[in-house]
N, C-alpha and C positions, 0 to 999 in steps of 0.2 A: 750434676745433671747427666743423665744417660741419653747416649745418641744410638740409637734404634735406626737402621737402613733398612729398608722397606722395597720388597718388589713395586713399582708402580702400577703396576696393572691389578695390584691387590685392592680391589676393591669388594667384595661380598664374596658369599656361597654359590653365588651363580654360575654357568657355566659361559663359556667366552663367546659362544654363540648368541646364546641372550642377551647378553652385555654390549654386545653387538650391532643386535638385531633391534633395541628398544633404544627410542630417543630419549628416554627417562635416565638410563644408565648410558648413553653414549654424551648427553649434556651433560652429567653428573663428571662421570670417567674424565674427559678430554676439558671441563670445564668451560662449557660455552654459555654464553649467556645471550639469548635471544633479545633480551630488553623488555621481557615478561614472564613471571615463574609459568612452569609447565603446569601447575597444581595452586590452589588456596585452600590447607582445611579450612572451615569456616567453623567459629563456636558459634552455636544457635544461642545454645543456651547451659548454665551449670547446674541445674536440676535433675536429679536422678532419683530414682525410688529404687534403688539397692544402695545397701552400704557393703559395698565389696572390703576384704580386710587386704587388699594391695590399693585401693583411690588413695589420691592423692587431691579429688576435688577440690577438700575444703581447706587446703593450706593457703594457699592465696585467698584473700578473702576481698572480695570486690563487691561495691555494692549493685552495680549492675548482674540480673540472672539470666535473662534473658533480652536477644538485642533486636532492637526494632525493626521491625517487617522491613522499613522503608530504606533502613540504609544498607538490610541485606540484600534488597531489589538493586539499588543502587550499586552496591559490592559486583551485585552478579553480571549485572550491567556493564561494567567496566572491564571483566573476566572476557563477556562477547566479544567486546567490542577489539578486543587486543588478540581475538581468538585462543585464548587461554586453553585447553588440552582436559584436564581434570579436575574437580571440585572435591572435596571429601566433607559432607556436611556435620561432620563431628569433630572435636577435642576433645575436652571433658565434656561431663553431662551425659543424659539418655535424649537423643533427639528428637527420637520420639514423642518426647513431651512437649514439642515446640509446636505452641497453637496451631502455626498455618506451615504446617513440614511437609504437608503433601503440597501447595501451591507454593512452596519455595525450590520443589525437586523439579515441579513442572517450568518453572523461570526459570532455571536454569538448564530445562532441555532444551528452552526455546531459543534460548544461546550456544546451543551445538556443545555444551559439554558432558561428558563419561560426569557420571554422578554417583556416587555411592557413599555409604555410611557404617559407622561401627555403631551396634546396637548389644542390648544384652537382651534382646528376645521378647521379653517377658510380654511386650504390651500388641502384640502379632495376634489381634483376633481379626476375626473372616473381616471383617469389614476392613476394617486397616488394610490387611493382606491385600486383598483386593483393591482399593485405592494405590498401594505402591505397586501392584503387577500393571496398572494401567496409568500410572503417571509419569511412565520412559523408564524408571527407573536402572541403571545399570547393573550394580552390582548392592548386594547387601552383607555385610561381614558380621555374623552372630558371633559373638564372643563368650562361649564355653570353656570351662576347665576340667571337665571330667563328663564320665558315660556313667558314675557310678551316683544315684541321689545324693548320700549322705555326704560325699567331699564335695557336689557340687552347691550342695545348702551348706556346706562349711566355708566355702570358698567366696561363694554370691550370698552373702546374705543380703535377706527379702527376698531371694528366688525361690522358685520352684521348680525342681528338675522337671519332675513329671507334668508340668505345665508348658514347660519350656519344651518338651517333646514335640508334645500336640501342635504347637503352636510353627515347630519347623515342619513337622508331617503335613500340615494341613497347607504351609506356605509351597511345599513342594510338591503336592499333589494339586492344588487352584493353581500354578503355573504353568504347571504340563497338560491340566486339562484345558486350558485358554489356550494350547497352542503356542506357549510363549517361550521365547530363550532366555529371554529376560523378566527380574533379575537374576544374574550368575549368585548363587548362593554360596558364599564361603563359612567353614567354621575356622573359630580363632581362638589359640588357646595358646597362655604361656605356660610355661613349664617352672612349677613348685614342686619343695617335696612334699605335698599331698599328692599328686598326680604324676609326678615323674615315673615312677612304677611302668602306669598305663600306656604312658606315651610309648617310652623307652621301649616297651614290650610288643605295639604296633598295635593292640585290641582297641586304645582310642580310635584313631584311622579308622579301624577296621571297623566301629560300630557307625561312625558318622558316614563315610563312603557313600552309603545308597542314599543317605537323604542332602548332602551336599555334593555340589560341585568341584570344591577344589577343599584343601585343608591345609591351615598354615599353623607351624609352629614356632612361637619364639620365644627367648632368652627372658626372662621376671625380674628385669633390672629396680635396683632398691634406690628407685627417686628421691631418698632421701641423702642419698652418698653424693656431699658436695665436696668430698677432699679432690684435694687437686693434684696432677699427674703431669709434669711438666718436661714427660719425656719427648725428647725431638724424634718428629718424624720427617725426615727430610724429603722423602720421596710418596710422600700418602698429603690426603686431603680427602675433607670431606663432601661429597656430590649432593649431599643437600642445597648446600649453597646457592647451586645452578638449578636447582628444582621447584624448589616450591617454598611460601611462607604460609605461617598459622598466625591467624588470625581468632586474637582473643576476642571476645563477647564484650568487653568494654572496648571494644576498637585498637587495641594496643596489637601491634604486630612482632612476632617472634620468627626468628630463621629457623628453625629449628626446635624440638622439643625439649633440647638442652639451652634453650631461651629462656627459662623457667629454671628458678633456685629456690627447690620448695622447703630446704630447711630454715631458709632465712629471709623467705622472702622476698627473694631479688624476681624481678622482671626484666631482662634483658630487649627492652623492645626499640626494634627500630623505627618505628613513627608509631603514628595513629590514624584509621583511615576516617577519624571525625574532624582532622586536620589536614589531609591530603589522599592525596589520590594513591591507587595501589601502587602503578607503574612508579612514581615517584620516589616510594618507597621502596621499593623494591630496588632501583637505581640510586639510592642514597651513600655518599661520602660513609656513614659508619659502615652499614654494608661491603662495599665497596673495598674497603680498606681490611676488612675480616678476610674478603674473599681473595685478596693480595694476598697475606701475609698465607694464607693455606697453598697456593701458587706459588709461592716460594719454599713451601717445604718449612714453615712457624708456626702450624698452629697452637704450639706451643705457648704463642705470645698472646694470646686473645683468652682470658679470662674465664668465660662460659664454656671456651671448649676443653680446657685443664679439666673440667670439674664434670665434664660429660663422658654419661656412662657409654654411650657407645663406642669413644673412641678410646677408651679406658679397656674396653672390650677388644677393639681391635689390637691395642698394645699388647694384651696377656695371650692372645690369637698370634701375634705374631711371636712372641717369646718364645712358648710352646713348639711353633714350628720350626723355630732355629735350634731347639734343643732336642726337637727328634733328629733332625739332619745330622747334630750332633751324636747323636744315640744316648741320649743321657735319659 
């Protein structure tokens, strides 16, 4: 077993100001726990109209697709009530296609929470548009893989680039003409080698810019690598912990998206909220004991986190940086 020493303050790309400045990475970093996450994604629902060639939807196979209004009411209910911070109404699935997604965005304003969603665009006509610029909406995250049509129908399949244009042009011209700030529009795009070129070279950026707000880039981790990494990190841990849980669509609760073992089907989940309440779960002994053993510098000992990519990522991040230091 390799023992890996770790700055502690290595926690992301970000700069130490923001890290700082945000209670998101200041609970995360220093690991505080308020006694309710900052965040709940919620799955509405596992229905999508693209078959993207990176989903991982239909590996788990649940017979629930969609989860009922009432105990999302109820969910968001409890979120208020503990003054919960952030909602993110997606995991898997296109949310979009969730019956009542615009009266589930506005329950949830009326609980004082930042609301936002990952979409793949497609289903953005005037009308819709128009229901989320006037239902609070905060923030919306299109997820794009390329400026160019044919990698991005190679990517998205069932898309359509040139529909998917129209569809942001028209989202970001009905918002500026309301007068509105809201929603902040981001594009989201990870990085393959179909698209690495673009990215790499800044012309992605540079063509989405005027039509979005902000643009993120990230790493196209391969959900299907559950080999395990049981290098010690004595001084790292992971800040999700103190942040936020995902909430599956059958009610099954995950810490994390390395909660999910899509090669084999494991669910890591820490309760269910058709059997308890969130806080409870959230505050549970398995929990509990996860977020010990990262506080001591183990995450090595906890099963799902061996086999997760991000912190598999952080190992080869930090390798890399000890062997420039080195100059090798």
């Amino acid at each position: 077993m390799e023992d890996l020493s770790v700055d502690p303050t290595f926690v992301s790309d970000l700069s130490y100001n923001e890290v700082k400045n945000s209670k998101w990475y200041h609970n995360g970093q220093y690991m505080i726990n308020n006694g309710f996450p900052l965040q709940i994604d919620l799955e509405l629902n596992l229905t999508c109209n693209f078959n993207c060639i990176m989903c991982i939807r239909d590996s788990i196979k649940t017979k629930k697709q969609y989860m009922d209004l009432e105990t999302v009411y109820d969910l968001i209910n409890q979120c208020g009530e503990n003054k919960m911070e952030s909602i993110k109404l997606q995991y898997r699935g296109e949310p979009l296609l969730y019956p009542d997604f615009i009266n589930v965005i506005k329950k949830a304003k009326e609980n004082n929470l930042f609301v936002h969603f990952n979409t793949n665009g497609s289903l953005l006509d005037l009308e819709m548009i128009k229901a989320l610029i006037f239902s609070g909406l905060d923030k919306i995250i299109i997820s794009i893989e390329s400026m160019f049509p044919h990698i991005y129908n190679q990517i998205r399949v069932g898309g359509n680039f040139d529909k998917l244009l129209a569809n942001i042009t028209n989202l970001r011209f009905l918002r500026d003409s309301y007068e509105k700030e809201k929603p902040i529009i981001e594009v989201f795009a990870t990085v393959q080698e179909t698209n690495k070129r673009e990215i790499e070279e800044g012309i992605f950026s540079a063509f989405w810019k005027n039509l979005a707000d902000s643009i993120t880039i990230a790493e196209c981790f391969d959900l299907y690598d559950n080999t395990e990494d049981n290098t010690e990190l004595p001084n790292w841990h992971c800040g999700q912990l103190w942040q936020r849980l995902i909430v599956l669509v059958d009610g099954e609760v995950i810490p994390c998206c390395a909660g999910i073992d899509y090669k084999d089907s494991v669910v890591y989940s820490m309760g269910n909220i058709n059997k308890s309440i969130i806080k409870e779960i959230w505050n549970c002994h398995k929990l509990e004991k996860i977020r010990e053993l990262h506080c001591e510098g183990k995450s090595h000992k906890v099963e799902m986190c061996r086999k997760c990519r991000l912190r598999k990522s952080v190992i080869k991040k930090i390798k890399n940086l000890a062997l420039n230091r080195l100059g090798v």
